[in-house]
C-alpha positions as CSV (number, residue, x, y, z in Angstrom):
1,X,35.2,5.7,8.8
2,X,36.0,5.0,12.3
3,X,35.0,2.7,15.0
4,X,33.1,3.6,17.7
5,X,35.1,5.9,20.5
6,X,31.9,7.7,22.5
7,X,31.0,7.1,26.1
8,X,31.4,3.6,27.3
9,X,32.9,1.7,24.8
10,X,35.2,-0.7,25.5
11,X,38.4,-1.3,22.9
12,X,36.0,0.6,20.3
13,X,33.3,-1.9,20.2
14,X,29.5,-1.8,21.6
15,X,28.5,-3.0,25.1
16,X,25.3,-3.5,26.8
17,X,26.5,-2.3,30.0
18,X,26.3,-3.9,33.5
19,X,25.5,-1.8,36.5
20,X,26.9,-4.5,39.0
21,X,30.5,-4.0,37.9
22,X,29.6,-1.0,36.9
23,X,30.0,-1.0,33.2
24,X,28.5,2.1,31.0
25,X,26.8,1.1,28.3
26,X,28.2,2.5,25.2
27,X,26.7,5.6,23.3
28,X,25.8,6.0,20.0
29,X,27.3,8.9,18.4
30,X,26.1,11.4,16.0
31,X,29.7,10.8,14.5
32,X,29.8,7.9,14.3
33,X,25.8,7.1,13.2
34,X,27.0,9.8,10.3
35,X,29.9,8.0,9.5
36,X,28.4,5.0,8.7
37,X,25.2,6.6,6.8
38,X,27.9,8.5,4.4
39,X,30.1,5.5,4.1
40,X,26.7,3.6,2.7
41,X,26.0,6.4,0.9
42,X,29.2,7.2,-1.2
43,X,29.1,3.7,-2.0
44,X,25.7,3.9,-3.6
45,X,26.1,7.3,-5.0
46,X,29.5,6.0,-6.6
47,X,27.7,3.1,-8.5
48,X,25.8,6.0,-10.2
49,X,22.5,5.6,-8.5
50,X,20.4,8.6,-7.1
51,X,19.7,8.0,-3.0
52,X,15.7,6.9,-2.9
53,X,14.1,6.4,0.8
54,X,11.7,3.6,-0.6
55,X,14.8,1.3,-1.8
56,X,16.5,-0.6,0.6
57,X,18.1,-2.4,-2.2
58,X,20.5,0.5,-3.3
59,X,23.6,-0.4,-1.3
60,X,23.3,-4.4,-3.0
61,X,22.7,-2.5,-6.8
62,X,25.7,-0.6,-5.9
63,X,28.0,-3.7,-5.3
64,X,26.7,-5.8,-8.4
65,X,24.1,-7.8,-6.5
66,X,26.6,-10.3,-4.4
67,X,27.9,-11.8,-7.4
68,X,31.9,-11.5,-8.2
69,X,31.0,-9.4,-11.5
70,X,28.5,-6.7,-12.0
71,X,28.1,-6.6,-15.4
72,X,27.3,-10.1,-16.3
73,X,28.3,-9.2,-20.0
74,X,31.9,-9.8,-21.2
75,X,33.8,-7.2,-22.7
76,X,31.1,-5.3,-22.0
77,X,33.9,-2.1,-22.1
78,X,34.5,-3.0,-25.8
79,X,38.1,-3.7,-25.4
80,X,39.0,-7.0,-26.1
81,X,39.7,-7.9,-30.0
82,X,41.7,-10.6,-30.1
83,X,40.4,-11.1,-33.7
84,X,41.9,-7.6,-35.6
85,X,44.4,-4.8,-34.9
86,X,43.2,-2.2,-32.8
87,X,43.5,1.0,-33.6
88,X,41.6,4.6,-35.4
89,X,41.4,3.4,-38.6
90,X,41.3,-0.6,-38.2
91,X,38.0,-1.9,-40.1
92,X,35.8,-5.3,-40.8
93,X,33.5,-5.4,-43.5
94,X,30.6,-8.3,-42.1
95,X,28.6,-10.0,-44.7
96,X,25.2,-10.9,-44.5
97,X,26.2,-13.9,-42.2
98,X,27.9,-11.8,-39.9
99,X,30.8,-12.1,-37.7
100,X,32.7,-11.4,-34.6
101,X,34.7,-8.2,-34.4
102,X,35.2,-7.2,-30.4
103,X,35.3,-10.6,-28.3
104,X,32.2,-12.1,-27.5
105,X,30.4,-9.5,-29.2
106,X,28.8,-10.9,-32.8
107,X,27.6,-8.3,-35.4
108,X,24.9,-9.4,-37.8
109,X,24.0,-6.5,-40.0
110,X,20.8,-7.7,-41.5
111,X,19.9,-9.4,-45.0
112,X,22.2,-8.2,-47.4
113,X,23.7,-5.2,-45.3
114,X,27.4,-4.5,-44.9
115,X,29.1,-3.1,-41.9
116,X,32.3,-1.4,-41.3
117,X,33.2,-2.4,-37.6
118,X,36.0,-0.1,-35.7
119,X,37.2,-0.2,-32.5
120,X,38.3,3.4,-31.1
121,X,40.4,3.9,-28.7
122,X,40.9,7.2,-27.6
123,X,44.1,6.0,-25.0
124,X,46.2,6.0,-28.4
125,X,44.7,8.2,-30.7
126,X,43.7,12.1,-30.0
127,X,40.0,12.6,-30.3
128,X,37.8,15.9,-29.3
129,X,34.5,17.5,-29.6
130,X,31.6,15.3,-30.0
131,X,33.7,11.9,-29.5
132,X,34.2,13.1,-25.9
133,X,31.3,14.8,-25.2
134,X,29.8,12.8,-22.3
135,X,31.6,9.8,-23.0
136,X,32.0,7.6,-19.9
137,X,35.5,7.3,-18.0
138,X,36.8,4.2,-16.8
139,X,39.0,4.4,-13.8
140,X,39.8,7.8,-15.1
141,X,40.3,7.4,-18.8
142,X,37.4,7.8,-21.2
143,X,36.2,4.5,-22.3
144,X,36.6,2.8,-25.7
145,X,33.8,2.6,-28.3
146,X,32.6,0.8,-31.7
147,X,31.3,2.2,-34.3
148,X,28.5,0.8,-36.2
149,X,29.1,2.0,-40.1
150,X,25.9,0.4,-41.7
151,X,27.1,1.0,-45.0
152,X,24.4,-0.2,-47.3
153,X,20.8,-1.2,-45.8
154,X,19.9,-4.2,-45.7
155,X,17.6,-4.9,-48.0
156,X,14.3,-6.2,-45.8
157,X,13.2,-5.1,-42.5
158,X,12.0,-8.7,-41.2
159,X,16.1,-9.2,-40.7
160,X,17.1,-6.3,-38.6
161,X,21.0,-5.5,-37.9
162,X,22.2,-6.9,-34.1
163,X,24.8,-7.0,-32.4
164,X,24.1,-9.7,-29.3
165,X,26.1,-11.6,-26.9
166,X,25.2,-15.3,-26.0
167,X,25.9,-16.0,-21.7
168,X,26.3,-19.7,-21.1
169,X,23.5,-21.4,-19.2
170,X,19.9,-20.0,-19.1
171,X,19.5,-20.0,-15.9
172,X,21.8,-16.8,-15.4
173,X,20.0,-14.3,-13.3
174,X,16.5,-16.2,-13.9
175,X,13.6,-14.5,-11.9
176,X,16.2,-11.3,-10.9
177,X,15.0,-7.6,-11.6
178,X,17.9,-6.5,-14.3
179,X,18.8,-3.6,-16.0
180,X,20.4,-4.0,-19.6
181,X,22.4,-0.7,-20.8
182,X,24.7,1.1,-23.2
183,X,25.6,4.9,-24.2
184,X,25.2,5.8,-27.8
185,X,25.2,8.6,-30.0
186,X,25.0,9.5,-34.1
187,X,27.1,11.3,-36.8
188,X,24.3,12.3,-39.2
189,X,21.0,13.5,-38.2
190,X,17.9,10.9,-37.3
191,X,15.8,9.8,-40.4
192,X,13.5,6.7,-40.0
193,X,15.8,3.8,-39.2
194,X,17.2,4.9,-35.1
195,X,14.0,5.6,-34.3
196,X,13.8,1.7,-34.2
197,X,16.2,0.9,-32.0
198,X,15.4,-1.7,-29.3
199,X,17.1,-4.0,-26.1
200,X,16.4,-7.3,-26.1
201,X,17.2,-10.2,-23.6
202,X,16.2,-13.6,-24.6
203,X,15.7,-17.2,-22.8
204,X,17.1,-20.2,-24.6
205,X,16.6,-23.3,-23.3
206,X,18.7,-25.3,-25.1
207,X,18.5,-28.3,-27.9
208,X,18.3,-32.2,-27.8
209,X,15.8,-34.5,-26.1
210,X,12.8,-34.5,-26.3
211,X,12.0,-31.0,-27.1
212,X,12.8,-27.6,-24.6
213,X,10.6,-25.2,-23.8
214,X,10.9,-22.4,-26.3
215,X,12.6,-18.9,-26.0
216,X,11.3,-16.2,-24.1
217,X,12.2,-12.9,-25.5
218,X,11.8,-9.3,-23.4
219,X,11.8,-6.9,-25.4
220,X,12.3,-2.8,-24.5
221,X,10.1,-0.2,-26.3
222,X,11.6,1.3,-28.9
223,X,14.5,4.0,-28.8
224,X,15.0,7.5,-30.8
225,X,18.9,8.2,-30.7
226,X,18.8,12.1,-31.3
227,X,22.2,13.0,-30.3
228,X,23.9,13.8,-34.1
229,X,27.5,14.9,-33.3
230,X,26.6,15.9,-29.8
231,X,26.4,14.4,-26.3
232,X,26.6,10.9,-25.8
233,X,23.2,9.3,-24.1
234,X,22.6,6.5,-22.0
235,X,20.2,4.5,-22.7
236,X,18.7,1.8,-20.7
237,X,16.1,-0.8,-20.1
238,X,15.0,-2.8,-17.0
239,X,12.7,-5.9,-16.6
240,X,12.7,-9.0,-14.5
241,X,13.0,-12.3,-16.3
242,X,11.6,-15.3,-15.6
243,X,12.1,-17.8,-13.2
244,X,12.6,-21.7,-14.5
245,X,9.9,-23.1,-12.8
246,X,8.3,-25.9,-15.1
247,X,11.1,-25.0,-18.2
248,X,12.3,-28.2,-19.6
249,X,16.1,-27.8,-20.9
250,X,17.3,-29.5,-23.8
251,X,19.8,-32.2,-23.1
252,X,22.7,-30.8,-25.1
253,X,24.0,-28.4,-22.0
254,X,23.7,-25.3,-24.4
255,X,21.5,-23.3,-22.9
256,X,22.2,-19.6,-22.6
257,X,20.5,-16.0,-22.3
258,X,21.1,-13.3,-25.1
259,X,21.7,-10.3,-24.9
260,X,21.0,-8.0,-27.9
261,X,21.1,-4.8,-29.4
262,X,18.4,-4.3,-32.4
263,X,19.8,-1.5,-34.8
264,X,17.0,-0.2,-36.2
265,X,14.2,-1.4,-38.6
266,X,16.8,-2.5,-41.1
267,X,15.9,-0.4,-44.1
268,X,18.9,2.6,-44.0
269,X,21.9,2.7,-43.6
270,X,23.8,4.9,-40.6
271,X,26.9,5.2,-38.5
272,X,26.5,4.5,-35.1
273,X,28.6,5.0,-32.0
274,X,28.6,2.9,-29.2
275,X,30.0,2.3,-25.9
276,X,29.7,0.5,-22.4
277,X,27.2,-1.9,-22.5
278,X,26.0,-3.2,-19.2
279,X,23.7,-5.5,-17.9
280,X,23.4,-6.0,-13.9
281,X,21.1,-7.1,-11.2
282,X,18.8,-4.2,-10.1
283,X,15.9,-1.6,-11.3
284,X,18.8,1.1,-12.5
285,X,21.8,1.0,-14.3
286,X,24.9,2.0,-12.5
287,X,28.0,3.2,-12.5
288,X,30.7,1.0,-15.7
289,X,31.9,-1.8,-13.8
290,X,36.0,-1.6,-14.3
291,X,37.6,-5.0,-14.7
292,X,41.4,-4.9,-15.3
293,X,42.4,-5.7,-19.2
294,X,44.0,-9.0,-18.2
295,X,41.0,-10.3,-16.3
296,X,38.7,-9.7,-18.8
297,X,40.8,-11.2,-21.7
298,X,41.2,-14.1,-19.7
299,X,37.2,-14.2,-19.7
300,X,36.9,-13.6,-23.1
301,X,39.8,-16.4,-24.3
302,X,37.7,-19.1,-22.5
303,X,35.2,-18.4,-26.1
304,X,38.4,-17.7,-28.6
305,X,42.1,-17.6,-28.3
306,X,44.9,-17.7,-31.2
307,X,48.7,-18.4,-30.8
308,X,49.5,-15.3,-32.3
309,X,50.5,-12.2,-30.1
310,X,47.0,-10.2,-29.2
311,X,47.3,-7.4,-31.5
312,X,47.9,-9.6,-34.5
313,X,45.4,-11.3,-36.7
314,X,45.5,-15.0,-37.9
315,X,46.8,-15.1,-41.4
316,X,49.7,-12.8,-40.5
317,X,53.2,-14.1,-41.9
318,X,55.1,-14.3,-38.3
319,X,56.9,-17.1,-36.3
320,X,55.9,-14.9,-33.1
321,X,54.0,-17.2,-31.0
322,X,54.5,-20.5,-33.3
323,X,54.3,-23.3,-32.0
324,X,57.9,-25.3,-33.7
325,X,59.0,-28.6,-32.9
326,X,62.0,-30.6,-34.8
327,X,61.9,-33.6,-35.7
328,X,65.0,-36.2,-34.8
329,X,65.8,-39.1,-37.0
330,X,63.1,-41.9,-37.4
331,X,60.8,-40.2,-35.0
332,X,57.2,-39.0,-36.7
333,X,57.1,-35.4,-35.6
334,X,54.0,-33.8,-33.9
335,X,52.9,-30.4,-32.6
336,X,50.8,-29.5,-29.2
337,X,49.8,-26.5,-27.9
338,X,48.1,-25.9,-24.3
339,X,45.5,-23.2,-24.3
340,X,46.0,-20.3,-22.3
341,X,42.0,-20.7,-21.1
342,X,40.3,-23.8,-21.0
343,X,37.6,-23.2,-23.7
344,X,33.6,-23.6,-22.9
345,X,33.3,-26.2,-25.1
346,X,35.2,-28.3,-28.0
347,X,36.1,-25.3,-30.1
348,X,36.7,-25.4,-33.9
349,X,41.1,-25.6,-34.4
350,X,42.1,-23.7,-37.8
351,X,45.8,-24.3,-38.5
352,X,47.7,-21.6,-40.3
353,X,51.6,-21.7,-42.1
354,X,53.5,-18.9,-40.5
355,X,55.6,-18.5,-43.5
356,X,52.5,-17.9,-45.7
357,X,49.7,-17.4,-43.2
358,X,47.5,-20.1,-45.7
359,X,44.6,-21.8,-43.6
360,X,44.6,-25.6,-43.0
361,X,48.1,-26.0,-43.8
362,X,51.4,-25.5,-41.8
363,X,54.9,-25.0,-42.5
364,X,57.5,-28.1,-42.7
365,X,60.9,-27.6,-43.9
366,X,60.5,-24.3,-44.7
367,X,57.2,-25.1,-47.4
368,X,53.6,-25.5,-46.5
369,X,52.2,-28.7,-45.7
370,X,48.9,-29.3,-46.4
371,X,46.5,-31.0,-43.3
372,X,44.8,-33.8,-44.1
373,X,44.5,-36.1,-41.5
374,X,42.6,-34.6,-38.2
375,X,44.3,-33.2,-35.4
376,X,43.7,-33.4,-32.1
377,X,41.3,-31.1,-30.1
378,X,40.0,-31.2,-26.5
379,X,38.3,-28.0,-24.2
380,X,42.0,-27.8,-23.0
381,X,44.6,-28.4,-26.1
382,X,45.3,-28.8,-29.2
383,X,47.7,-30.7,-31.5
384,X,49.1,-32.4,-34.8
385,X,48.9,-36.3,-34.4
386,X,52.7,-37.8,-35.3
387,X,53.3,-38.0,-39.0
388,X,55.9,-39.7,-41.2
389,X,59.5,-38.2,-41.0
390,X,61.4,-36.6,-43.3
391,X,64.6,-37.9,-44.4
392,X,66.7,-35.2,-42.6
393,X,66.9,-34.9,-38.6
394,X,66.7,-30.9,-39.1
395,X,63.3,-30.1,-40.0
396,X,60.9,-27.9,-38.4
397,X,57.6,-28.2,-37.9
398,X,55.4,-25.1,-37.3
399,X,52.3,-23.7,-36.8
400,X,50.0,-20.7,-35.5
401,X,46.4,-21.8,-34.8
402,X,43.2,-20.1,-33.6
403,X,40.4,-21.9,-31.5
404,X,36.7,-20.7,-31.7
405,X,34.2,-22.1,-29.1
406,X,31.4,-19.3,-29.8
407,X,28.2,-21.3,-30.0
């Protein structure tokens, strides 16, 4: 890029010209004209869209729209787990009721299935052939994926296996053109079950009062994933949502628009591979967004956050990242802890011993101490209320804790 330098400019910028001074007026340059087209261009072309003449909305696609993120999914890069241990061989069995696995991403596996959730990254662990085969790279370095073990069917195909993400307040992206996408492949061949597989984005309006509009649902035709130990595929699917005209929105401010993926029709089991999941402004998808690890874990602890070190799951017997306190004399002893992201709403506290890693109990002079009075709880800390004292001044009161605020 530079700025202008042909005939008549003046300090590299554009004048009109004045013949009474005289003053040139400045050229346009091919140079410089082709500068600026290929500047617009690369920018476009980088965001993984294909130059079309009849768009004059490329160059916005390509920067996400205006908005501070493109993908308006979190974790949509599949590498925040706060939860589990990441690694190659790091499972979680979900039961019917499902669960979260990767942040903000909850798995339901359908009426009676099971599923083996792991989280693969290929940073750590050597991986070739078909787990690299047209996998995506991130700022250089192939992208993470999850993999969708459906290890029994579930046993009806009216509850269908999804994995969804909930985005606080409905009125995200209302009346916008979007695109909603993710790369996928298999590891056994197609039967009847992938054949099934759909995108869906969904309009919730809330609860309370007296009585929201009810959820709009757009839903994609269905998918065939072919690819069975080969290539990984993008798949994608764009539609424009609706705008909130009339809408009426329940009073208890939990509104929010879905995001899901339906796994099939629910009556096979399969393994499933899946990676970068996007969903952005625009008629295409584009290029991964890349958001640095710490931003996006930030992001994601505003939903859930634990005291342990990220890498280690609540239960574990540790004093790493404990909050201790000790009480002195007379004084009832109490325990606070400031959360590292103010959470989106009033999340559910569960207190764990770290000397046994028991639920609803922490450790007090080196035995767990069972919690039965409430503790205290806000969108922005939590804590143990004082208690009676112990009769020596050299106790120790500890405690891990996690904090869920996943509607």
């Amino acid at each position: 890029m530079h700025r202008i330098d042909g005939p008549g400019h003046v300090g590299n910028t554009f004048v009109e010209g004045d013949p009474l001074i005289p003053q040139e007026a400045t050229i346009v340059t091919a140079d410089w004209t082709n500068a600026v087209q290929e500047e617009i261009a690369n920018v476009v072309e980088d965001g993984g869209l294909v130059l079309d003449k009849a768009d004059n909305t490329q160059l916005l696609q390509a920067i996400g729209g205006g908005r501070f993120f493109k993908n308006q999914l979190m974790n949509g890069l599949l590498e925040v787990c706060q939860r589990f241990p990441i690694g190659h061989d790091e499972t979680r069995i979900f039961t019917a009721n499902g669960g979260f696995h990767l942040d903000r991403w909850y798995v339901e596996p359908g009426q009676f299935g099971t599923v083996h959730g792991q989280h693969m990254d290929l940073d750590l662990f050597s991986h070739v052939g078909q787990d690299q085969n047209g996998l995506p790279k991130v700022d250089g370095k192939l992208a993470k994926y999850f993999i969708w073990d459906q290890t029994s069917p579930a046993s009806s195909s009216t509850v269908k296996p999804v994995m969804r993400q909930r985005i606080q307040d409905v009125r995200i992206l209302a009346g916008e053109t979007v695109t909603f996408s993710f790369y996928a492949r298999l590891n056994m061949p197609v039967t009847v079950g992938l054949d099934q597989f759909q995108l869906e984005l969904t309009q919730n309006f809330g609860t309370g009062g007296i009585g929201p509009s009810s959820p709009v649902s757009y839903t994609s035709p269905t998918f065939e994933i072919t690819q069975s130990f080969g290539t990984w595929e993008r798949y994608q699917f764009t539609t424009t949502l609706g705008a909130m005209g009339l809408k009426i929105f329940g009073t208890n401010d939990d509104s929010y628009l879905e995001a899901a993926l339906i796994l099939g029709d629910g009556g096979e089991a399969f393994t499933l591979y899946l990676a970068g999941i996007q969903l952005e402004v625009g008629s295409a998808a584009t290029a991964l967004e890349s958001i640095p690890f710490e931003v996006e874990l930030a992001r994601c602890q505003r939903y859930y956050e634990h005291s342990y070190s990220y890498g280690i799951e609540a239960g574990t017997v540790t004093d790493d990242g404990a909050g201790i306190c000790q009480e002195s004399g007379t004084v009832p002893y109490a325990l606070a802890a400031r959360y590292r992201a103010e959470k989106a709403i009033v999340p559910t506290v569960t207190w764990y011993s770290p000397g046994t890693g028991a639920a609803n109990k922490v450790e007090w002079g080196g035995a767990d101490l069972t919690l039965t009075g409430p503790t205290l709880i806000s969108t922005a800390w939590t804590g143990l209320p004082g208690t009676t004292t112990h009769s020596s001044s050299t106790e120790v009161l500890g405690g891990h804790w996690t904090a869920e605020a996943e509607r």
